[in-house]
Backbone atoms as SQL, in Angstrom:
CREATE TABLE atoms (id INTEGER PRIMARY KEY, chain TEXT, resi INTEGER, resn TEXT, atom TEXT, x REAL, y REAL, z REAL);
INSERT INTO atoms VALUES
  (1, 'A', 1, 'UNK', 'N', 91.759, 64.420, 94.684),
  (2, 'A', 1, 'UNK', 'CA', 90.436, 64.942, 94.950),
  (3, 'A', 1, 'UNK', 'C', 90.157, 64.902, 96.451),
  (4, 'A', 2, 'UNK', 'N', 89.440, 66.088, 96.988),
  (5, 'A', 2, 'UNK', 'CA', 89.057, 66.009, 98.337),
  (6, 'A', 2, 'UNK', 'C', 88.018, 64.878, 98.564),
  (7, 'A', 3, 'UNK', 'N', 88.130, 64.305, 99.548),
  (8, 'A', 3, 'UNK', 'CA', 87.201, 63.157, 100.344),
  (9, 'A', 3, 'UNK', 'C', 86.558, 63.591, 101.342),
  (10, 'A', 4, 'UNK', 'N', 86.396, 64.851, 102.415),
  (11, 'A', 4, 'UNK', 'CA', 85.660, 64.786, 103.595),
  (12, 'A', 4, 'UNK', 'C', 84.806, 66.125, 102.599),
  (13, 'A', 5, 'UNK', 'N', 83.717, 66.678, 103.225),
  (14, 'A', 5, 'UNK', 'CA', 83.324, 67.452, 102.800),
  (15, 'A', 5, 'UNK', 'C', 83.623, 68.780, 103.071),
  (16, 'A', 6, 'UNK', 'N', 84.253, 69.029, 103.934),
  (17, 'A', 6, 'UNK', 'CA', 85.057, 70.197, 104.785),
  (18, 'A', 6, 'UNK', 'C', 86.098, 70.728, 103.571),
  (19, 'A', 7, 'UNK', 'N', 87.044, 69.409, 103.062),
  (20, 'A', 7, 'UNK', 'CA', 87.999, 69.550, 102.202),
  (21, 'A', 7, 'UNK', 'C', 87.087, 70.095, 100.442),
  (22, 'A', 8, 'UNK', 'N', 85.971, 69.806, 100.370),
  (23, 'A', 8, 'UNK', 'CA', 85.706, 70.239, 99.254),
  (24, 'A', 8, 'UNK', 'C', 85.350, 71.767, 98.894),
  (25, 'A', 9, 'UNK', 'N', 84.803, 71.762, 100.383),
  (26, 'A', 9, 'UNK', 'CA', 84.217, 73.175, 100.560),
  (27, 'A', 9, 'UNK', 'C', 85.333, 74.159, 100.601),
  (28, 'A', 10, 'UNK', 'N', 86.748, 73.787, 100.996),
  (29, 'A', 10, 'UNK', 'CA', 88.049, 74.427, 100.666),
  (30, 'A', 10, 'UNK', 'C', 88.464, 74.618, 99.607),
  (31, 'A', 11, 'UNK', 'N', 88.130, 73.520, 98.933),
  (32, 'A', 11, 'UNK', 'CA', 88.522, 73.411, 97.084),
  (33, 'A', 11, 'UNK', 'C', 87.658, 74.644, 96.580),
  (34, 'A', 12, 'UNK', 'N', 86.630, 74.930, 96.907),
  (35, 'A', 12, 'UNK', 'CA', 85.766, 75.575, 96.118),
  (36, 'A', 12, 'UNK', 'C', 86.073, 76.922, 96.641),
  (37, 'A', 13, 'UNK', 'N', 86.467, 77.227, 97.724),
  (38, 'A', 13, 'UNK', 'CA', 86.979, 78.182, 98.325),
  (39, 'A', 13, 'UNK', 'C', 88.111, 78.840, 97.663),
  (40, 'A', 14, 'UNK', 'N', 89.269, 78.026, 97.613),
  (41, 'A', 14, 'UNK', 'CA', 90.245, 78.377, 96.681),
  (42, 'A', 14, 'UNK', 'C', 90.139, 78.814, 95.280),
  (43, 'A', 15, 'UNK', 'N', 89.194, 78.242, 95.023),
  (44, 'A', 15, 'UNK', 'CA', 88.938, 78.151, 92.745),
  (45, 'A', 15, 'UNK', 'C', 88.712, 79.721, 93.465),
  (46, 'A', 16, 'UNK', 'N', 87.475, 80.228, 93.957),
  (47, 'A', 16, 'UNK', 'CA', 87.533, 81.241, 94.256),
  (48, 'A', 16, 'UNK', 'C', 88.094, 82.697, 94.460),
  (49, 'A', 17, 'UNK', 'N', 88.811, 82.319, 95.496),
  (50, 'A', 17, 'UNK', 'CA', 89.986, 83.587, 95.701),
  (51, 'A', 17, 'UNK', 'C', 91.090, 83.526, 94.392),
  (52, 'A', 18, 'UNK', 'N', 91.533, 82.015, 93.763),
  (53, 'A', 18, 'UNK', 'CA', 92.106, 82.281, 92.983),
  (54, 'A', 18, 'UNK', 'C', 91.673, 82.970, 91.677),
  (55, 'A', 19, 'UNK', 'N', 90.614, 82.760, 91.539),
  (56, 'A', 19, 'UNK', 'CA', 90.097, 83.573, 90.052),
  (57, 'A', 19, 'UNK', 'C', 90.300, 85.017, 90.402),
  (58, 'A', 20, 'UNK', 'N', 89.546, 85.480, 91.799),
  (59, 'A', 20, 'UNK', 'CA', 89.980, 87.102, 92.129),
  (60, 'A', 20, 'UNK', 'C', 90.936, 87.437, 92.203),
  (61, 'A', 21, 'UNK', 'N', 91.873, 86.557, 92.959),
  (62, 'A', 21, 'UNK', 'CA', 93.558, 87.572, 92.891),
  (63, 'A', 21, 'UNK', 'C', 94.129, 87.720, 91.606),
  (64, 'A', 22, 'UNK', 'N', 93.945, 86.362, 90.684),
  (65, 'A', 22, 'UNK', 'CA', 94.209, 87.043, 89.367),
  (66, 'A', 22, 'UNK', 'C', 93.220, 87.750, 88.750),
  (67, 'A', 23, 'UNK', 'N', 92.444, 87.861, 88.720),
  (68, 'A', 23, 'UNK', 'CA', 91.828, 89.612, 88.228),
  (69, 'A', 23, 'UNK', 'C', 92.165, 90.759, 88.611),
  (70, 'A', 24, 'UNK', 'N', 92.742, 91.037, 90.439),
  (71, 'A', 24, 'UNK', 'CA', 93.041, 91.704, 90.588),
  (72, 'A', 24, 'UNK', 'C', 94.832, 92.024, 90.049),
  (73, 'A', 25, 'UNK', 'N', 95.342, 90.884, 90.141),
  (74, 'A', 25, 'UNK', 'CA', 96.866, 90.829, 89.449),
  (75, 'A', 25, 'UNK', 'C', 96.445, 91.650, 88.172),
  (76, 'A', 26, 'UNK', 'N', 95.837, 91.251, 87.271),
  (77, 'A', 26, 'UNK', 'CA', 95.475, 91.480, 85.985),
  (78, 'A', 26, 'UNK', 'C', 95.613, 93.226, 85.680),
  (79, 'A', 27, 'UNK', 'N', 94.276, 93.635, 86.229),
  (80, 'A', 27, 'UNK', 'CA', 93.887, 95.055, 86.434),
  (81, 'A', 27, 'UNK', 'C', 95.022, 95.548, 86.965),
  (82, 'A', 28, 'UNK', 'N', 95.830, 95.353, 87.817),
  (83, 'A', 28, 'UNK', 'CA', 97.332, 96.137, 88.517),
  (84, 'A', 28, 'UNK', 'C', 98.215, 96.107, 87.034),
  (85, 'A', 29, 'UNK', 'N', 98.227, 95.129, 86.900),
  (86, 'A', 29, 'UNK', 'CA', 99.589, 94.869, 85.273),
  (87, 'A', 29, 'UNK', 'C', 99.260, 95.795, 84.143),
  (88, 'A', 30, 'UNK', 'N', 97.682, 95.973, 84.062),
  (89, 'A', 30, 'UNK', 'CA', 97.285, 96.515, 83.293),
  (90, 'A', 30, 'UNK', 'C', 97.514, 97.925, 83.588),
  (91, 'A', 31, 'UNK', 'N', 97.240, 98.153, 84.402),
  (92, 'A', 31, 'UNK', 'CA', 97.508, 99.740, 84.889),
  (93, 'A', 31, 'UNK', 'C', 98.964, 100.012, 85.014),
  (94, 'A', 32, 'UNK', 'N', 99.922, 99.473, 85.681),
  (95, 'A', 32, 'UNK', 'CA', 101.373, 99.290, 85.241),
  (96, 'A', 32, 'UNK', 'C', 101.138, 99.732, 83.328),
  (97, 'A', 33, 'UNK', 'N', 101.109, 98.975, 82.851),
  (98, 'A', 33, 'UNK', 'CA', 101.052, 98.908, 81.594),
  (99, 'A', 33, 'UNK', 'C', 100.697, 100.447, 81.106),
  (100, 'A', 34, 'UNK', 'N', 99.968, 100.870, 81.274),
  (101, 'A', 34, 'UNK', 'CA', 99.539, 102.165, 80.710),
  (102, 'A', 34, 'UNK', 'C', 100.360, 103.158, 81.245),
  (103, 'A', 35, 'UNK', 'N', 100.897, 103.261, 82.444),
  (104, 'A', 35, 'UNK', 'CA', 101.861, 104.142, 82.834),
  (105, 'A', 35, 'UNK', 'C', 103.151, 104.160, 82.174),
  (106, 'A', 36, 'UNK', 'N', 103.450, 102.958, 82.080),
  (107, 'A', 36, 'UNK', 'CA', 104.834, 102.498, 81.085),
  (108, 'A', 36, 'UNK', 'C', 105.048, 102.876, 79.699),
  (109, 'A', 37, 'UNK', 'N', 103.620, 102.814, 79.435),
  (110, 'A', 37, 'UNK', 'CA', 103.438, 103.205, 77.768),
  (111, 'A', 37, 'UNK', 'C', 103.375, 104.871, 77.529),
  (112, 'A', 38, 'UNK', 'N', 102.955, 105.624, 78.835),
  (113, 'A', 38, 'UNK', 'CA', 102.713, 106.924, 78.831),
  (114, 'A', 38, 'UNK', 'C', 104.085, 107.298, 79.379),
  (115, 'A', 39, 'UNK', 'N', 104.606, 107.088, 79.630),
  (116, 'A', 39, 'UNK', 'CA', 106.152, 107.063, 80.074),
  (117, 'A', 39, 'UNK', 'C', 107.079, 106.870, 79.000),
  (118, 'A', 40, 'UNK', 'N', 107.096, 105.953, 77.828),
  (119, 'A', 40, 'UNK', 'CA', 107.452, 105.866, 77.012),
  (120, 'A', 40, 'UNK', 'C', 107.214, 107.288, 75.792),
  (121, 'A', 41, 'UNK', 'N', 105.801, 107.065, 75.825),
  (122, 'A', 41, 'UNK', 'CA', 105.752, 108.704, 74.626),
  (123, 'A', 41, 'UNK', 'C', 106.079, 109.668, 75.388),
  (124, 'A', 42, 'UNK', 'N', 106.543, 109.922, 76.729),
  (125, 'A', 42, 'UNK', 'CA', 106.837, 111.604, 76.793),
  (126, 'A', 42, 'UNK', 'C', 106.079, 112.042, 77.427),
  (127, 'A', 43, 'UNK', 'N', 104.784, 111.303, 77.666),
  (128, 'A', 43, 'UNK', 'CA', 103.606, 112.469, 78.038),
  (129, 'A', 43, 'UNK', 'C', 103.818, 112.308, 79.654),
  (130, 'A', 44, 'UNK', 'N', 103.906, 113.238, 80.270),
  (131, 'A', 44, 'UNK', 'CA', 104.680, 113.031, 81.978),
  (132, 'A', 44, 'UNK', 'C', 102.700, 113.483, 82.805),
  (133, 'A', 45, 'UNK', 'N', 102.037, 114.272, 81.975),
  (134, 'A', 45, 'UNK', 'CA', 100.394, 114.593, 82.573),
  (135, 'A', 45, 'UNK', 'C', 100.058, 113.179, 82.333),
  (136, 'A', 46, 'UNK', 'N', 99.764, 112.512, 81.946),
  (137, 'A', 46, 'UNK', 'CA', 99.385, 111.141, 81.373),
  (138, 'A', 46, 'UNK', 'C', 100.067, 110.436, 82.385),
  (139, 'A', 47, 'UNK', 'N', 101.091, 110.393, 82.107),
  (140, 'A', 47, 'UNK', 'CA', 101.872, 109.113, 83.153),
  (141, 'A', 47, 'UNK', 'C', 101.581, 109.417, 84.572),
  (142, 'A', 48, 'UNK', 'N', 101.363, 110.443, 84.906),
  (143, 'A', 48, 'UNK', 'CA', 101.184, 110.865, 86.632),
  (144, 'A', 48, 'UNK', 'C', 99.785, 110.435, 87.002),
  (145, 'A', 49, 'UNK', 'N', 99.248, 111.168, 85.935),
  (146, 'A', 49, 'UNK', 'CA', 97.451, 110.492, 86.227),
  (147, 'A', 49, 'UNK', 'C', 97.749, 109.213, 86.115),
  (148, 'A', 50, 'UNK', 'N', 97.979, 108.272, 85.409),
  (149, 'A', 50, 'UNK', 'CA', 98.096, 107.008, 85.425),
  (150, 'A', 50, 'UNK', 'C', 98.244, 106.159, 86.534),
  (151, 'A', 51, 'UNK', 'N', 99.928, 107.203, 87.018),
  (152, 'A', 51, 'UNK', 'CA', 100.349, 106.237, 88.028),
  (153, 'A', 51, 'UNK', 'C', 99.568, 106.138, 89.392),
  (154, 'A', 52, 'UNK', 'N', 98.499, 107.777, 89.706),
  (155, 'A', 52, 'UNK', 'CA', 97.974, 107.683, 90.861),
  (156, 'A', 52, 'UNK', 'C', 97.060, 106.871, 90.793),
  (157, 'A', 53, 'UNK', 'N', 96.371, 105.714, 89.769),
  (158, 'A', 53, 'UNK', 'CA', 95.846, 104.926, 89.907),
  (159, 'A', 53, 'UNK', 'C', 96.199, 103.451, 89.939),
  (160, 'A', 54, 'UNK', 'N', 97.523, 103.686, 89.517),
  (161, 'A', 54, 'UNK', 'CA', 98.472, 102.294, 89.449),
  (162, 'A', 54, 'UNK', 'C', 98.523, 102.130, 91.041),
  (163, 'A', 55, 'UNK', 'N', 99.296, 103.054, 91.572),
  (164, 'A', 55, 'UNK', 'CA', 99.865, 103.142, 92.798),
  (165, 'A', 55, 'UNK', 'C', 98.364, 102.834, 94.061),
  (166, 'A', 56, 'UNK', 'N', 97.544, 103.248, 93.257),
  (167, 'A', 56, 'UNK', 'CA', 95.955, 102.342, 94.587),
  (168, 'A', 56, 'UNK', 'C', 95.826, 101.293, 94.203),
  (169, 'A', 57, 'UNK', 'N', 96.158, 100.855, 92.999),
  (170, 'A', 57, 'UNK', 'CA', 96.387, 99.393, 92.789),
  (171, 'A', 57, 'UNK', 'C', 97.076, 98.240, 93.544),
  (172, 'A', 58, 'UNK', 'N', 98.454, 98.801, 93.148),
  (173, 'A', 58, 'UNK', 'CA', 99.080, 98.361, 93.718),
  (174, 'A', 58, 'UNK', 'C', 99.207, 98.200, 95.668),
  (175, 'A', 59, 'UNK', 'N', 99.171, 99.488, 96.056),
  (176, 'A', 59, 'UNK', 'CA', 98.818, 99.567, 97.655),
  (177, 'A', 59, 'UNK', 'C', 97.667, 98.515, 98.228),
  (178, 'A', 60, 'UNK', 'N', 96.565, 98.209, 97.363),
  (179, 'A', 60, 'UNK', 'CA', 95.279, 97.370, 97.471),
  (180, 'A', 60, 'UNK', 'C', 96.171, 95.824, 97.286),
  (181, 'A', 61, 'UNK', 'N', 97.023, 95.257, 96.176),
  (182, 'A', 61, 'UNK', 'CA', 97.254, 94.396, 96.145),
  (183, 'A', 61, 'UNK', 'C', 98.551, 93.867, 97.055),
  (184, 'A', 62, 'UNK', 'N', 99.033, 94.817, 97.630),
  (185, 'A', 62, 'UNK', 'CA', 100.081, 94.794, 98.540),
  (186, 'A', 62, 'UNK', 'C', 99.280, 94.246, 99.994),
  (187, 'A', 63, 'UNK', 'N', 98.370, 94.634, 99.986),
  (188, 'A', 63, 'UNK', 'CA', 97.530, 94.420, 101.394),
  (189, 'A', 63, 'UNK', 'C', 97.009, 93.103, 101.566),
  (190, 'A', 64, 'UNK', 'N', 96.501, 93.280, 100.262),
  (191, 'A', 64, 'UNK', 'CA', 95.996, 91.443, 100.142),
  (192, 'A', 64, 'UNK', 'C', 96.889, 90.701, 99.851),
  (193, 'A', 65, 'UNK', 'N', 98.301, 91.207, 100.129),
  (194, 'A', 65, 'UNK', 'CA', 98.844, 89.355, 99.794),
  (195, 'A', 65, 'UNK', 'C', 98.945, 89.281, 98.291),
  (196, 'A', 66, 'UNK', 'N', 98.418, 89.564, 97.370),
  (197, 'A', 66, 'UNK', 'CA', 98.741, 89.150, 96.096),
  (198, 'A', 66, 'UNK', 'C', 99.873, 89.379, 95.609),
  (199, 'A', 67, 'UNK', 'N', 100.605, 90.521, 95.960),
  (200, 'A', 67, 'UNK', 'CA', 102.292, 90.379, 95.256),
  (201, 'A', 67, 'UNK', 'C', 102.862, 90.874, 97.407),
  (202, 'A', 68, 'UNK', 'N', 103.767, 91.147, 96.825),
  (203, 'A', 68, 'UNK', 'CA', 104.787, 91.493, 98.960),
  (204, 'A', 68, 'UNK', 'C', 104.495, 92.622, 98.440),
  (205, 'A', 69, 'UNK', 'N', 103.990, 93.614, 100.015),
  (206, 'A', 69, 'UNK', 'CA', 104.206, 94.703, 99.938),
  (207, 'A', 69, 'UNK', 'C', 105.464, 95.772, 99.805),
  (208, 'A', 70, 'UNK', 'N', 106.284, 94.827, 99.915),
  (209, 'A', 70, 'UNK', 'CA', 107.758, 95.406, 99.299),
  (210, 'A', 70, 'UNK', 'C', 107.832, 95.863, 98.383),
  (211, 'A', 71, 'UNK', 'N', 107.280, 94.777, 97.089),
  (212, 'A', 71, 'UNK', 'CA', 107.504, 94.852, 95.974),
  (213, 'A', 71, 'UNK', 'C', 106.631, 96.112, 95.466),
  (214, 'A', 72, 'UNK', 'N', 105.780, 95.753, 96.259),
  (215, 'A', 72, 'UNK', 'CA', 104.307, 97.219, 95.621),
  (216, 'A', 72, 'UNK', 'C', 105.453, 98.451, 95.850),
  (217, 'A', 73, 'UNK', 'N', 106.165, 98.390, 96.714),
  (218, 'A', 73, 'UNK', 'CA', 106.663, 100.353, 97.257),
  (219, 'A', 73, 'UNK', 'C', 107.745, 99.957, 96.484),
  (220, 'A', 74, 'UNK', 'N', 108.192, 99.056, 95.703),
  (221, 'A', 74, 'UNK', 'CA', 109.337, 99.274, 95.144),
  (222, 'A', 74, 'UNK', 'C', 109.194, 99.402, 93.655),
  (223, 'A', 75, 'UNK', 'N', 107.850, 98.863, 93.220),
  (224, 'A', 75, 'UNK', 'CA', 107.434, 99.152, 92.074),
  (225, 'A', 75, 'UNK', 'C', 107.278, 100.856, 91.565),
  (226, 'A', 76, 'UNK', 'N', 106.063, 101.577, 93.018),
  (227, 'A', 76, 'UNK', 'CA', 106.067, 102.698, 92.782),
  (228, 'A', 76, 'UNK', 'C', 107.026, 104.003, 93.144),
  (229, 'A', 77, 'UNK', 'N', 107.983, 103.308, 93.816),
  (230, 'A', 77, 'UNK', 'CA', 109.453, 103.683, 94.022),
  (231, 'A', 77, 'UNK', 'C', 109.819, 104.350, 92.448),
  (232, 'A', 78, 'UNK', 'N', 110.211, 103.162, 91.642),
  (233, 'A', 78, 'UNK', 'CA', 110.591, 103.146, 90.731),
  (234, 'A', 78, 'UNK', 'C', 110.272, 104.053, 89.367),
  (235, 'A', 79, 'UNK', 'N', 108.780, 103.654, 89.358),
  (236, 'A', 79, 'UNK', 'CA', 107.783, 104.452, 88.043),
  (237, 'A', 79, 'UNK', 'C', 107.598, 106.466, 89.168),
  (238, 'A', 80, 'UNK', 'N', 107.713, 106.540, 90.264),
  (239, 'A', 80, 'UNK', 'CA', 107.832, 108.094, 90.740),
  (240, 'A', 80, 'UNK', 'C', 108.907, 108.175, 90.271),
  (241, 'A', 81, 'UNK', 'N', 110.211, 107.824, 90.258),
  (242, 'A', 81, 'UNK', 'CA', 111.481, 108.369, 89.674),
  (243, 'A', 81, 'UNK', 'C', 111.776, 108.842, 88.042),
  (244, 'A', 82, 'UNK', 'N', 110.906, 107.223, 87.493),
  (245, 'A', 82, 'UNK', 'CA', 110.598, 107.760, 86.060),
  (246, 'A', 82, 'UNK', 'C', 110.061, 109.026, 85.638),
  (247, 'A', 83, 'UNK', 'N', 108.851, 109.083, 86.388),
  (248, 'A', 83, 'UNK', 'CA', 108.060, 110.260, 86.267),
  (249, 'A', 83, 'UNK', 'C', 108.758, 111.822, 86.616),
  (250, 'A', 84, 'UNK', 'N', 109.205, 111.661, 87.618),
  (251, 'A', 84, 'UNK', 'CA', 110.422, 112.785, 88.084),
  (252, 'A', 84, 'UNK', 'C', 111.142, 113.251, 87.157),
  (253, 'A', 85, 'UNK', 'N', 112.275, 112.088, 86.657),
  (254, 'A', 85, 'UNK', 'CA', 113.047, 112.391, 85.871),
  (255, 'A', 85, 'UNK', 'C', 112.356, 113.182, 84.458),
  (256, 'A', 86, 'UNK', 'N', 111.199, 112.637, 83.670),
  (257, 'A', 86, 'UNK', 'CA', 110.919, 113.106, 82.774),
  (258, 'A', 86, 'UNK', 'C', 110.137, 114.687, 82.783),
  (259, 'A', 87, 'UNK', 'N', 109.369, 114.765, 83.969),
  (260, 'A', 87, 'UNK', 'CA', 109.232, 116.140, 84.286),
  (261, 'A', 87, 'UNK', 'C', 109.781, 117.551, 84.256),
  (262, 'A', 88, 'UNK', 'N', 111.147, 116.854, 84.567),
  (263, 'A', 88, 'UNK', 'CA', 112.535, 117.870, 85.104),
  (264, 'A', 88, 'UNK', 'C', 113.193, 118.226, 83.650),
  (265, 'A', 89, 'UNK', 'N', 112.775, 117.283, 82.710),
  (266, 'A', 89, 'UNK', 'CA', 112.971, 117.816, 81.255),
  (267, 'A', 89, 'UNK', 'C', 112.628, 118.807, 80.459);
């Protein structure tokens, strides 16, 4: 437990940001999620709309630190190729 009051006011600081970054984690996975699933049935209009909202997701959580921005461009790296590929079908 914190002892100075500086240190508590950090504690409370943290509970903080941590409840938001996982909400924002949350809402990104979730949106992942729906692209994946629209990707799965076929539907390539569905999955594109999807992903242009995954992909501000993700770009938003790339900025803040919540996952590496690596990972964000490599995520939507990945689900544009999906999408590509199934288009071209």
């Amino acid at each position: 437990m914190p002892n100075t009051s500086s240190a508590k006011k950090r504690l409370r600081q943290n509970e903080v940001r941590k409840a938001h970054n996982l909400s924002m984690k949350r809402a990104m996975r979730t949106q992942l999620r729906k692209v994946r699933e629209a990707l799965k049935a076929g539907d390539a209009d569905l999955a594109s709309t999807e992903f242009r909202a995954a992909a501000q997701k993700l770009d938003r959580a790339g900025s803040r630190n919540i996952i590496h921005r690596n990972a964000a461009a490599r995520i939507k790296s990945r689900l544009s190729a999906q999408i590509k590929a199934i288009q071209q079908r």
